[in-house]
VOFI-677112 format. One line per 5 residues: their letters; for each residue x, y, z of C-alpha. Coordinates in nm, 2 decimals, always signed. Each point is the difference from the previous one (the first is absolute). Layout:
N
a = X:Y:Z  ...
END
This chain:
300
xxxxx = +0.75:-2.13:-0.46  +0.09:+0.32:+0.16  +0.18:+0.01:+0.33  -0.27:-0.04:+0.30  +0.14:+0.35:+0.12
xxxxx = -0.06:+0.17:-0.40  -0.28:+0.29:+0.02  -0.19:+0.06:-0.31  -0.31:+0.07:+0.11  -0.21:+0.05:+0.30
xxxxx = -0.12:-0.33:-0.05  +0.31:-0.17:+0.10  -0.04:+0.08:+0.36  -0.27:-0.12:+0.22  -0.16:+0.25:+0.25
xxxxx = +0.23:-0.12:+0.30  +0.28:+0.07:-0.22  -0.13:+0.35:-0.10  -0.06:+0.08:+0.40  +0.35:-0.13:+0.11
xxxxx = +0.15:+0.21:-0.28  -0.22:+0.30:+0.07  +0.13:-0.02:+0.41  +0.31:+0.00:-0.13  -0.01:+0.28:-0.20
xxxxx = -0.11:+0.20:+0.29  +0.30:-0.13:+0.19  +0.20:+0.14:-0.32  -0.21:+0.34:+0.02  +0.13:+0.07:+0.39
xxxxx = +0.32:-0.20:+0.01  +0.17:+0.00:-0.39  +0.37:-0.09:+0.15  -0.11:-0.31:+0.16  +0.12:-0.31:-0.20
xxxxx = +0.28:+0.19:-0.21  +0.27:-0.26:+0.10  -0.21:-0.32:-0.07  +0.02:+0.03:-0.36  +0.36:+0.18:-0.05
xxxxx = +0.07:-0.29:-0.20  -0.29:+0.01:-0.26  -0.05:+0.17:-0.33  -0.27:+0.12:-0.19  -0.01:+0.01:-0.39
xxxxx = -0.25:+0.29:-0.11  -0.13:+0.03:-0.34  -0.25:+0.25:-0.09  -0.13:+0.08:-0.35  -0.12:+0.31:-0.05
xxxxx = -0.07:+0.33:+0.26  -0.02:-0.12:+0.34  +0.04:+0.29:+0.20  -0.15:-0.08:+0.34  +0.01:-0.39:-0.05
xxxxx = +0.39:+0.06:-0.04  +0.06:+0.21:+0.23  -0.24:-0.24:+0.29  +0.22:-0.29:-0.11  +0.34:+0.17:-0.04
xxxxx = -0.08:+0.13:+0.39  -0.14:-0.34:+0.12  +0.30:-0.18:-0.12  +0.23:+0.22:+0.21  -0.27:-0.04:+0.28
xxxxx = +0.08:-0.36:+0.05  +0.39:+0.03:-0.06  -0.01:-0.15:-0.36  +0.20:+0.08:-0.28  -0.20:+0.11:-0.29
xxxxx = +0.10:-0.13:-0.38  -0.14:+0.29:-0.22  -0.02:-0.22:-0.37  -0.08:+0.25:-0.31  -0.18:-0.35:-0.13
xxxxx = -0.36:-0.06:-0.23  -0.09:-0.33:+0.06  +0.02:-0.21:-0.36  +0.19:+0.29:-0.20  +0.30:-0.15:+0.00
xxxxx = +0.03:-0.34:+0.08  -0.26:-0.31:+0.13  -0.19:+0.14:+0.34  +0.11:-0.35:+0.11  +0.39:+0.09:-0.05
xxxxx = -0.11:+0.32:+0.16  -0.13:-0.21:+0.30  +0.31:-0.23:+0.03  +0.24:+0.26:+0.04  -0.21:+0.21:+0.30
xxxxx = -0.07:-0.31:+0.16  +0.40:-0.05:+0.06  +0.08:+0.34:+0.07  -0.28:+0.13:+0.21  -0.22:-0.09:+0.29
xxxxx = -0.33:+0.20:-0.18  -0.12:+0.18:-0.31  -0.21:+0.30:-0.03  -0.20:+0.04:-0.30  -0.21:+0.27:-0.14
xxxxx = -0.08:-0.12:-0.34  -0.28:+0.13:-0.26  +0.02:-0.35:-0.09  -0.23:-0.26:+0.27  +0.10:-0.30:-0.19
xxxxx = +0.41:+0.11:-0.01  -0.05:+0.05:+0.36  -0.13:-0.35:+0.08  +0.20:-0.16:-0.26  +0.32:+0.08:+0.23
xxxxx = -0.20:-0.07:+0.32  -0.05:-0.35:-0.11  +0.38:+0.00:-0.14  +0.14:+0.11:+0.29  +0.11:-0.15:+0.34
xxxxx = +0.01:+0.29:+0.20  -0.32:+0.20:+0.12  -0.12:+0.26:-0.27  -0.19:+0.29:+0.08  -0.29:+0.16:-0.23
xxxxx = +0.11:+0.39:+0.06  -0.26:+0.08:-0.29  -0.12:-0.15:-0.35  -0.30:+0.05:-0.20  -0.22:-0.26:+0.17
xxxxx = +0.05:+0.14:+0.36  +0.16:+0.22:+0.30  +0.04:-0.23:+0.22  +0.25:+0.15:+0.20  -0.18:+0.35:+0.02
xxxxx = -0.35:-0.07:+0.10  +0.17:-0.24:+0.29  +0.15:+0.36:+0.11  -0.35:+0.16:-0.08  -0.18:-0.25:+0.18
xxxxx = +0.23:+0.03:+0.32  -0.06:+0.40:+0.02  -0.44:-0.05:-0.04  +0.11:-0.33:+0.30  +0.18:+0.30:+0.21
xxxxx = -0.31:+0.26:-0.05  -0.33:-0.20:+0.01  +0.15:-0.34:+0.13  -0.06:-0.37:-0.11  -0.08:-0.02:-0.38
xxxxx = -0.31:-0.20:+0.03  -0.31:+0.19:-0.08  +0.21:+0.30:-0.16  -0.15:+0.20:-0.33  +0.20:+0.08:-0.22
xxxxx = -0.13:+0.19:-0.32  +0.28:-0.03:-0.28  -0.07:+0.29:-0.25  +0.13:-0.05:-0.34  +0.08:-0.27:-0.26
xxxxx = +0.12:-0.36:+0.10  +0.36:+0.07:+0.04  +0.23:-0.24:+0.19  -0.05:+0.16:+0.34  -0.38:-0.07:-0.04
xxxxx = +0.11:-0.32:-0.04  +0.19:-0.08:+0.26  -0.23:+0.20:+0.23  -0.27:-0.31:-0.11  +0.30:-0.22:+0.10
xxxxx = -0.07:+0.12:+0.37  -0.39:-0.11:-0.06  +0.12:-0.38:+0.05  +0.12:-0.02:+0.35  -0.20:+0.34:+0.11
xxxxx = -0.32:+0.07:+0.03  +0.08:+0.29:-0.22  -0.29:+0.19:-0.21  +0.18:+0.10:-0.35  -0.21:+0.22:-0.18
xxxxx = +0.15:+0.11:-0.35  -0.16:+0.36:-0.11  +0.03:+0.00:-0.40  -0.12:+0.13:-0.34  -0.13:-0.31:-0.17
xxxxx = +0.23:-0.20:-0.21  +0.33:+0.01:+0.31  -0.18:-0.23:+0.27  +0.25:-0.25:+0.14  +0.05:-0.35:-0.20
xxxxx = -0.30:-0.21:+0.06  +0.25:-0.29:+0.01  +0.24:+0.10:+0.28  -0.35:+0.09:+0.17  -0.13:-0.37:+0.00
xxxxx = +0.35:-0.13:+0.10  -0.02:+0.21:+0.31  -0.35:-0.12:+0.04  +0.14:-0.37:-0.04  +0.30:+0.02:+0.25
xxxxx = -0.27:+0.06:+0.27  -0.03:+0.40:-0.02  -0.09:+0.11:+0.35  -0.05:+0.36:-0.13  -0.18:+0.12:-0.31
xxxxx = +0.08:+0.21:-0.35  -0.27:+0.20:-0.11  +0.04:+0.20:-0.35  -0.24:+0.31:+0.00  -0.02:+0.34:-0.22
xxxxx = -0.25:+0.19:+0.25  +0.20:+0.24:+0.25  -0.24:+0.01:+0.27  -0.07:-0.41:-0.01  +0.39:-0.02:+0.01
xxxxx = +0.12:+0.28:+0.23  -0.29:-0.06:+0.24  +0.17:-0.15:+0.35  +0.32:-0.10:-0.17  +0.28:+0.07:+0.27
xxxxx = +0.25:+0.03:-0.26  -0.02:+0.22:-0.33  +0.34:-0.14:-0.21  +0.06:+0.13:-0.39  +0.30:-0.04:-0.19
xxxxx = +0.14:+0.18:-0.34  -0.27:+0.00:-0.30  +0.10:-0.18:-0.28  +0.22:+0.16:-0.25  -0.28:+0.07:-0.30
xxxxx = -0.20:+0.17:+0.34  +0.23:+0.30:+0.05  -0.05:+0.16:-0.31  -0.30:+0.16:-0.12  -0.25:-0.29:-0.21
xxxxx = -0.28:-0.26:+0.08  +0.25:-0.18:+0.22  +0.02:+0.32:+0.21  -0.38:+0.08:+0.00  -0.08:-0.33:+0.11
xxxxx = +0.25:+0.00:+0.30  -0.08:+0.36:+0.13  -0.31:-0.09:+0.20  +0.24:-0.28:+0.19  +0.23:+0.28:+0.13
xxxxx = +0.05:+0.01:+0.37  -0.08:+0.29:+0.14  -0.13:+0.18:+0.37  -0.35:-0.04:-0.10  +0.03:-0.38:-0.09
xxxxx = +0.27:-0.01:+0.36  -0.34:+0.14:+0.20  -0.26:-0.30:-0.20  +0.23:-0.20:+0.20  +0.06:+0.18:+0.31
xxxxx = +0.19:+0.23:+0.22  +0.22:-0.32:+0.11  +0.04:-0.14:-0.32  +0.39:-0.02:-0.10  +0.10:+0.08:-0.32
xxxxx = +0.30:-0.18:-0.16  +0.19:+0.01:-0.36  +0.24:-0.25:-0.15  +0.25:+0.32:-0.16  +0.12:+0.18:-0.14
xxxxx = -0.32:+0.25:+0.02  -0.13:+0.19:-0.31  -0.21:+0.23:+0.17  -0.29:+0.13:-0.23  -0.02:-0.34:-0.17
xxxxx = -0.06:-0.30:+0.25  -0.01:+0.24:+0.33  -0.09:+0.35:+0.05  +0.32:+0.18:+0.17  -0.27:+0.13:+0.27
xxxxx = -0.08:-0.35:+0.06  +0.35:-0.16:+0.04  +0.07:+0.29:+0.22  -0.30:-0.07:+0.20  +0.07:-0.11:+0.36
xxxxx = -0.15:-0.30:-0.05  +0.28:-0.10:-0.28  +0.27:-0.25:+0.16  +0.19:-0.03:-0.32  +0.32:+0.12:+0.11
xxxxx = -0.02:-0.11:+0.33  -0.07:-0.37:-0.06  +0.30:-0.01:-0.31  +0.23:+0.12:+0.37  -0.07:-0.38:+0.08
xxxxx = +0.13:-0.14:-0.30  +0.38:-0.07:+0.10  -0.15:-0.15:+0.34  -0.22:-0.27:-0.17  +0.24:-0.03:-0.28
xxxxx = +0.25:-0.09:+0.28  -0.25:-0.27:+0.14  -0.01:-0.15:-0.35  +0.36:-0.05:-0.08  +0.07:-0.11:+0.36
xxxxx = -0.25:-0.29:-0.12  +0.18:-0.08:-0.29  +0.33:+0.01:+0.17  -0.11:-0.21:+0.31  +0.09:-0.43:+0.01
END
């Protein structure tokens, strides 16, 4: 079983948990110095498969936030040895792990090895660790999440899915904007409904129906058979987020993106330059709520 203060998903924390966590992040944002001597004594094992630009560099800088040491590990879980030998050595030499895996089940497979708190930093079945930062820059512009739109725009990727995470303990409207054939799992969909969803996920492929009211626009990255010209393209063009679809939903509306940005594909560039695009200014708030995060782990 993983350790009680393990984050793999949004699901793992109730909503008092996401709230404290979310206060503290904004006591990270204004005061980043504050607990640097409390854990002078602890040290963090990284391990990151794959590009992780900002999710490095948000971890590398929360780390140093709370006075840790950070273990860099040029590791991929199972390539060389038994995730479970993997997990015995990390447990005796560090106090956490940070993981960003392509590989869910590697992930959890050293969560439930390990005796020390691991943290989901990114694997193909969610973000869990982004849209908590995403979620606390829409808390800091429109307030408490309950009754918040937010239009997703593009195929199920794992931000959508940890976005519908947020639909359990918030009264959260998810609605997925999609060509036919991408709509999120139909499975993970009734497993939120079963854990007592407060919120909803809706899968649509009209703009207006999905644009209409939502206080949020969020896209990320097409897929990869998307950005080049062929059906895949054609079928994703009329899905791309652009000023006309920002004004359907309104001249309050904020419009967000996972990154990187490919503008001309999922986003016009005179959309993502649009004043009502928050994009760069919400992935400022990353290191803050990353800090929150690995205080968590670190804490008891």
């Amino acid at each position: 079983m993983p350790h009680p203060r393990s984050l793999l998903s949004l699901l793992d924390l109730q909503r008092i948990d996401l709230e404290r966590l979310w206060l503290a992040s904004a006591g990270w944002k204004d005061q980043r110095s504050r607990r640097r001597s409390r854990f002078a004594d602890r040290r963090v094992a990284t391990i990151f498969d794959g590009p992780a630009f900002r999710t490095r560099l948000a971890f590398d800088s929360a780390i140093d936030a709370v006075g840790a040491h950070r273990v860099d590990l040029p590791v991929v879980l199972g390539e060389r040895e038994p995730i479970e030998d993997t997990a015995a050595i990390l447990s005796g030499a560090v106090d956490a792990v940070v993981v960003r895996s392509t590989s869910h089940g590697a992930l959890g497979a050293l969560a439930e090895a390990c005796e020390v708190p691991v943290i989901n930093a990114m694997s193909d079945a969610g973000h869990p660790v982004e849209v908590f930062s995403e979620a606390f820059s829409v808390l800091e512009r429109l307030g408490p999440l309950d009754d918040v739109v937010l239009t997703f725009v593009g195929e199920a990727t794992n931000m959508l899915r940890s976005w519908a995470e947020l639909t359990v303990p918030f009264a959260i409207e998810v609605r997925q904007l999609c060509p036919p054939g991408h709509s999120l799992e139909q499975d993970l969909r009734e497993d939120l409904a079963a854990r007592g969803q407060r919120g909803s996920v809706r899968v649509l492929h009209d703009v207006e129906e999905a644009v209409t009211g939502a206080h949020v626009v969020y896209t990320d990255a097409w897929p990869a058979a998307a950005r080049s010209v062929g059906r895949r393209r054609l079928s994703f063009e009329p899905y791309r987020v652009t000023t006309e679809m920002l004004d359907i939903a309104g001249p309050q509306a904020l419009l967000m993106h996972a990154m990187p940005v490919r503008r001309g594909d999922e986003v016009t560039a005179d959309a993502f330059a649009d004043p009502r695009s928050i994009t760069l200014a919400a992935k400022r708030n990353l290191s803050a709520t990353h800090a929150a995060i690995v205080e968590r782990a670190l804490e008891g």
